[in-house]
C-alpha positions as CSV (number, residue, x, y, z in Angstrom):
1,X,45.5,38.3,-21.7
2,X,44.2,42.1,-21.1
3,X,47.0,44.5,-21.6
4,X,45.0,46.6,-19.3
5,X,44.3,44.2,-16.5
6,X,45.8,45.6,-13.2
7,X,47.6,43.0,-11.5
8,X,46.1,40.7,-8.8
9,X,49.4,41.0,-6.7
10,X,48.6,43.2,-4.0
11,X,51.8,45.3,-3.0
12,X,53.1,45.7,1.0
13,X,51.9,49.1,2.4
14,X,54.5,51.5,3.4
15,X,56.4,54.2,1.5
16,X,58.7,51.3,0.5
17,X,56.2,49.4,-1.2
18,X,57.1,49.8,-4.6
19,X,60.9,48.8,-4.1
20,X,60.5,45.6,-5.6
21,X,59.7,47.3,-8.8
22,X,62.0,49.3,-9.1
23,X,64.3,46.9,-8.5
24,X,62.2,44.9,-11.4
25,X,63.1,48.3,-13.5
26,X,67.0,47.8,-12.5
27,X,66.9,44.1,-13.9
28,X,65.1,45.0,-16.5
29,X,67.8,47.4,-17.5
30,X,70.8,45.7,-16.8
31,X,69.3,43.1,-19.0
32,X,69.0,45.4,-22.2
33,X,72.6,46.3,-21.7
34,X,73.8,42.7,-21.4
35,X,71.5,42.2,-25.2
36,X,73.2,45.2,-26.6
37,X,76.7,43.8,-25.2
38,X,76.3,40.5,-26.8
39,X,74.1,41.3,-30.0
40,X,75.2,43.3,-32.9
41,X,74.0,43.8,-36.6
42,X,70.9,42.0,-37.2
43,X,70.7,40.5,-33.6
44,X,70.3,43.7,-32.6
45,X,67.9,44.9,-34.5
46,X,65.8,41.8,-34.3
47,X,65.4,42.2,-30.6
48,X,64.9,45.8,-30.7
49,X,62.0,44.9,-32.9
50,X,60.4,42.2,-30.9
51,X,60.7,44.8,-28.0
52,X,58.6,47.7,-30.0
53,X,56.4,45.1,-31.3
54,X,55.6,44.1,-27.6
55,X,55.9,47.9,-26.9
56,X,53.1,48.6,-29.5
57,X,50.5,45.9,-28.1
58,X,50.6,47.6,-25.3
59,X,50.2,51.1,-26.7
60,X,47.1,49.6,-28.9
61,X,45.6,48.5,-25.6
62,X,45.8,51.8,-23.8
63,X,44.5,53.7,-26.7
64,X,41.4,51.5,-27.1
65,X,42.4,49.8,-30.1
66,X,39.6,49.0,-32.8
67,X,37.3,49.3,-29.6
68,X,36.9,52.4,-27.6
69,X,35.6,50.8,-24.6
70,X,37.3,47.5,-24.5
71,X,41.1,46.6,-24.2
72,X,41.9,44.1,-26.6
73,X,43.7,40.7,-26.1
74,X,46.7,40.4,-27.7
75,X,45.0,38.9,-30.9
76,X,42.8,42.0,-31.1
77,X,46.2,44.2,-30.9
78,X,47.9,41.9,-33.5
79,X,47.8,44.9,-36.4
80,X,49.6,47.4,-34.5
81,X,52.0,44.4,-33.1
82,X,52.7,43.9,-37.1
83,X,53.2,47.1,-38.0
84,X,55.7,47.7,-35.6
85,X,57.3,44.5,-36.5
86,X,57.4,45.6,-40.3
87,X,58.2,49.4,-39.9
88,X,61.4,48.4,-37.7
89,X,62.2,45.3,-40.1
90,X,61.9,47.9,-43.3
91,X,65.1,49.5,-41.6
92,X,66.7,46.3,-41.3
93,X,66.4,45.5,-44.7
94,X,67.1,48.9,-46.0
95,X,70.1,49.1,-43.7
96,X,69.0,52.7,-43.3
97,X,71.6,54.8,-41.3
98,X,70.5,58.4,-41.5
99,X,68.3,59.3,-38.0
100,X,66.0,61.6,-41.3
101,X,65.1,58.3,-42.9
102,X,63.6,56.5,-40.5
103,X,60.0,58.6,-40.8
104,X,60.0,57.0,-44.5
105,X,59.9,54.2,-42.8
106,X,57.0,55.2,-40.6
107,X,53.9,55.3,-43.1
108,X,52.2,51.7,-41.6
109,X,52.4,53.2,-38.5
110,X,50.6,56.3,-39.7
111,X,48.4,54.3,-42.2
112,X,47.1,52.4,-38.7
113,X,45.9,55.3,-37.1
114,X,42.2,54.9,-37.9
115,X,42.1,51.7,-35.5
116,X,42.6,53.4,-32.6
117,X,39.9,55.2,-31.1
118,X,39.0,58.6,-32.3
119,X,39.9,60.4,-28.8
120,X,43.4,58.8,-28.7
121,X,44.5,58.2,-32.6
122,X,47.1,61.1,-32.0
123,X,48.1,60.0,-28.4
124,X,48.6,56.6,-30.1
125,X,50.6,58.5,-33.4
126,X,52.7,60.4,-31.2
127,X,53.6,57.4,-28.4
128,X,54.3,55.0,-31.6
129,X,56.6,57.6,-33.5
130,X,58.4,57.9,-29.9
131,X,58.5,53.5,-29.7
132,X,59.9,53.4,-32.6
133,X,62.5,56.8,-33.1
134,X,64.0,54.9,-29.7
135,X,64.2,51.6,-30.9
136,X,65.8,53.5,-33.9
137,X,68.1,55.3,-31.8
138,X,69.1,52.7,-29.5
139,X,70.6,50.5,-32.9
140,X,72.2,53.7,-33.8
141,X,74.2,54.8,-30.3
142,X,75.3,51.2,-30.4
143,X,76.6,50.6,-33.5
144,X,77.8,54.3,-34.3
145,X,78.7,55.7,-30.4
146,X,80.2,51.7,-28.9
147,X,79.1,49.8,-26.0
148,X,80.1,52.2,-23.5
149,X,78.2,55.0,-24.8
150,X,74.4,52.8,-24.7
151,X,75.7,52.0,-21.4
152,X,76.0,55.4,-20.1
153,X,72.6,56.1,-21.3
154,X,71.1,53.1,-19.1
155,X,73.5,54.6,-16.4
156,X,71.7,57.8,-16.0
157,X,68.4,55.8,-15.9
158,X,69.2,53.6,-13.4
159,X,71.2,56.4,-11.5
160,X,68.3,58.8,-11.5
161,X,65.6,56.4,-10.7
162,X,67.9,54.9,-8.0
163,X,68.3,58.4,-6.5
164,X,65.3,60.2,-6.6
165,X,63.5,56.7,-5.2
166,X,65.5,56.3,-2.1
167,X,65.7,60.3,-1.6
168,X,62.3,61.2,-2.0
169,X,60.7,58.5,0.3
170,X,63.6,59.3,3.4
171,X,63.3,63.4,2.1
172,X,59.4,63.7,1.3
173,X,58.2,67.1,1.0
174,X,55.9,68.9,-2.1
175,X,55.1,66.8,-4.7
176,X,56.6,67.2,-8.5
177,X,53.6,66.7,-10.6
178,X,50.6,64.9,-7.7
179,X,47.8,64.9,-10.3
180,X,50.3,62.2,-12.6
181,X,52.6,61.1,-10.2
182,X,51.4,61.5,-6.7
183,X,54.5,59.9,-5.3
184,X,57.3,61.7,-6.8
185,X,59.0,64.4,-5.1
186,X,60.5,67.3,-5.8
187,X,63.0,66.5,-3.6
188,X,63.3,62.7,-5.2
189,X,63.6,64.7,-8.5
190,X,66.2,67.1,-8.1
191,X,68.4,63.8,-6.0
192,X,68.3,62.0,-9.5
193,X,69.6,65.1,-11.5
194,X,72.5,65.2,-8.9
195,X,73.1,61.9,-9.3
196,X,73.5,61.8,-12.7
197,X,75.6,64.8,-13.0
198,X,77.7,63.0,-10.3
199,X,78.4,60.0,-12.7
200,X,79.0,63.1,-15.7
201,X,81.5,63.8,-13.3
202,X,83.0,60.4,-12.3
203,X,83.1,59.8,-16.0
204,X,84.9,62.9,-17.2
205,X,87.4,62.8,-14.2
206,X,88.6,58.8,-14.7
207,X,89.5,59.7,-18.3
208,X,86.2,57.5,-19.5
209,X,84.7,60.6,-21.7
210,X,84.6,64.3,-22.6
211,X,83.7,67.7,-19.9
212,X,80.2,67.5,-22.6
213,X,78.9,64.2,-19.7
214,X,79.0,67.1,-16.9
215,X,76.1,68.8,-18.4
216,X,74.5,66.3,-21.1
217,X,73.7,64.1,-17.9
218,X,71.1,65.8,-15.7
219,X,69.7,66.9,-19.2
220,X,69.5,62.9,-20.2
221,X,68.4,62.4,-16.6
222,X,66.0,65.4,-16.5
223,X,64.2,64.1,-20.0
224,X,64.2,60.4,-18.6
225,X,61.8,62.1,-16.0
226,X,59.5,63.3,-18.2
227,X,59.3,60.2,-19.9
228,X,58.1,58.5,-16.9
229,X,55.5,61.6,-16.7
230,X,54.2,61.1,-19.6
231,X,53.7,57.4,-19.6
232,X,51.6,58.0,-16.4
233,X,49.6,60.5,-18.1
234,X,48.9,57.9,-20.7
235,X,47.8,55.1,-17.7
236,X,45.8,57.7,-16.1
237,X,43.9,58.8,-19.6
238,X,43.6,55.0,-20.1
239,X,42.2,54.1,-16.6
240,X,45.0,51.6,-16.0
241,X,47.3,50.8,-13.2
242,X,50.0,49.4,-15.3
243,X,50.3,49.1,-19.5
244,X,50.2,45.1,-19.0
245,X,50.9,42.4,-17.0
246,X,53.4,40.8,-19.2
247,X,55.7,41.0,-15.9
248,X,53.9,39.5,-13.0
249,X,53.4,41.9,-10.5
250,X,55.5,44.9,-12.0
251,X,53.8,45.8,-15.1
252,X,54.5,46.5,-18.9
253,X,57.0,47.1,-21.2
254,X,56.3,50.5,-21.2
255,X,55.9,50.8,-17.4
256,X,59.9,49.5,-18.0
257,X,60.9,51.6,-20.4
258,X,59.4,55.2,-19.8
259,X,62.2,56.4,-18.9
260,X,64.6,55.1,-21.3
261,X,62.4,56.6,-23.7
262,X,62.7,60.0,-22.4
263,X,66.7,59.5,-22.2
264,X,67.3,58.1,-26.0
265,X,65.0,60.9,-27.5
266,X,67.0,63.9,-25.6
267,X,70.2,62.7,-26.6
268,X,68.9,62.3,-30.3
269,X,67.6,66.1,-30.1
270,X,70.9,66.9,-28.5
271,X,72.9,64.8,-31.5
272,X,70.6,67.3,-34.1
273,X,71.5,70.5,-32.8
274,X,75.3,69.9,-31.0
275,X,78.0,66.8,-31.3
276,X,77.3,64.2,-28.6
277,X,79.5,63.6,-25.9
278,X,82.6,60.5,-26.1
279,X,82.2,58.2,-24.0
280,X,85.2,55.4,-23.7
C-alpha cells in the first residue's frame, strides 16, 4: 500500500463534490470523541499512540522516507511508525504530566531525521514534533480539562469546517490562499470564525463555561484553518492528492486531522501564556 497513491475513486463534479468527505471528516471526528468518552488512563494513551504511529507512516511517505523519489510501503515507513509508537509509549510509562517534558521524550524522533530525504528532514522534524505535541495534548485536555472541554475543541472543528464549507460554495468570491487551497474562500473562512464564536457564545450563555470561549473560539477555529493550510502545503510539496488511502475514497489520517492539529496546538500556546477557558 503507497501512502501516496491518489485514490482511484473518482469524485462527482460540481462545487459539492467533496461533501462526502467532509462528512467523512465529521465521522471521523465524532468518533475520536466517542474514544476519548469511553477510554481513559492507558486506553487513552494507547489509542492516541496507534493514531500518531499511523499519523507518522504517513508523514514518512510524504517526506520521501529513506528514498527521495519513492513513497515507501508501509514496511519501508516502519522506523518512523516505531518511533512514534516508542516516543508516545515513553510518556506512558513515565506517566509524564508536565506539557515541558514531553520534548525529553522526543530524541527518537529527532535521532530519525537522517531517513528522510535531505530536502524535507526539517518539514518531516517540524510535522512530527506537531503529531506528537497533539497527541500529547489531547491526553492532557482530557484527563486534566474533563470530557467536555476535548469536546469543545472537536466542536469548533467540526463547526468551522461545517461553516465555512457550506458558506463558501453558496457565497464564492476571492479565494483565501488559491496557490494551497484553491477552493477555500475567504468568504467560507470568515463563516467558520462566526460560527465558532457563535458556539463561544451559546456556551457562555447556557451556563456550560467561562466569557474566555467568546474569544478563545474563532482563535481555536482560526488556528484549525491554518492547520488544514499547512497540511496542503505539505501534499502539494509532496506531489500527492491525499497523505494515504487508508480511508477509501477520502484520504489519510492527516487529510483527517489537519485541523484538529491546528486547534490542540493554539490552545496549548494559549494554556502557556493565559489560563484556559472552563468548560462544563
Amino acid at each position: 500500500m503507497s501512502a501516496g497513491r491518489v485514490s482511484a475513486v473518482k469524485p462527482p463534479a460540481g462545487k459539492w463534490a467533496d461533501l462526502s468527505r467532509r462528512v467523512a471528516s465529521t465521522l471521523v471526528l465524532l468518533g475520536i470523541g466517542i474514544m476519548l468518552a469511553v477510554a481513559t488512563g492507558i486506553w487513552l494513551r494507547l489509542a492516541m499512540a496507534a493514531i500518531s504511529a499511523i499519523t507518522f507512516w504517513e508523514l514518512a511517505a510524504m517526506t520521501g522516507w529513506k528514498n527521495p523519489r519513492l513513497h515507501p510501503g508501509i514496511f519501508g515507513a516502519w522506523r518512523p511508525f516505531a518511533l512514534a509508537v516508542i516516543a508516545f509509549m515513553s510518556q506512558v510509562i513515565a506517566q509524564v504530566d508536565h506539557p515541558a517534558a514531553i520534548l525529553a521524550l522526543l530524541f527518537p524522533l529527532v535521532a530519525g531525521i537522517p531517513g528522510a530525504a535531505t530536502r524535507d528532514r526539517w518539514t518531516y522534524a517540524i510535522f512530527g514534533l506537531a503529531i506528537m505535541l497533539v497527541a500529547y495534548g489531547l491526553v492532557g485536555f482530557r484527563e486534566a480539562y474533563g470530557l467536555n472541554f476535548v469536546l469543545w475543541l472537536m466542536g469548533i472543528v467540526i463547526v468551522s469546517d461545517t461553516a465555512g464549507y457550506f458558506f463558501g460554495r453558496m457565497i464564492g468570491g476571492p479565494k483565501f490562499w488559491p496557490s494551497l487551497s484553491p477552493k477555500k474562500t475567504w468568504s467560507g473562512t470568515i463563516a467558520g470564525w462566526i460560527g465558532a464564536l457563535v458556539l463561544g457564545v451559546i456556551l457562555w450563555r447556557l451556563g456550560r463555561g467561562d466569557a474566555m470561549l467568546i474569544w478563545c473560539s474563532p482563535i481555536v477555529c482560526f488556528a484549525g484553518q491554518m492547520g488544514d493550510i499547512a497540511e496542503s502545503w505539505l501534499k502539494r510539496r509532496a506531489g500527492v492528492k491525499d497523505s494515504s488511502n487508508l480511508i477509501p475514497g477520502h484520504g489519510g489520517f492527516m487529510d483527517r486531522f489537519d485541523a484538529v492539529t491546528g486547534a490542540v496546538l493554539a490552545t496549548m500556546l494559549i494554556g502557556l501564556l493565559t489560563a484556559l477557558p472552563a468548560v462544563n
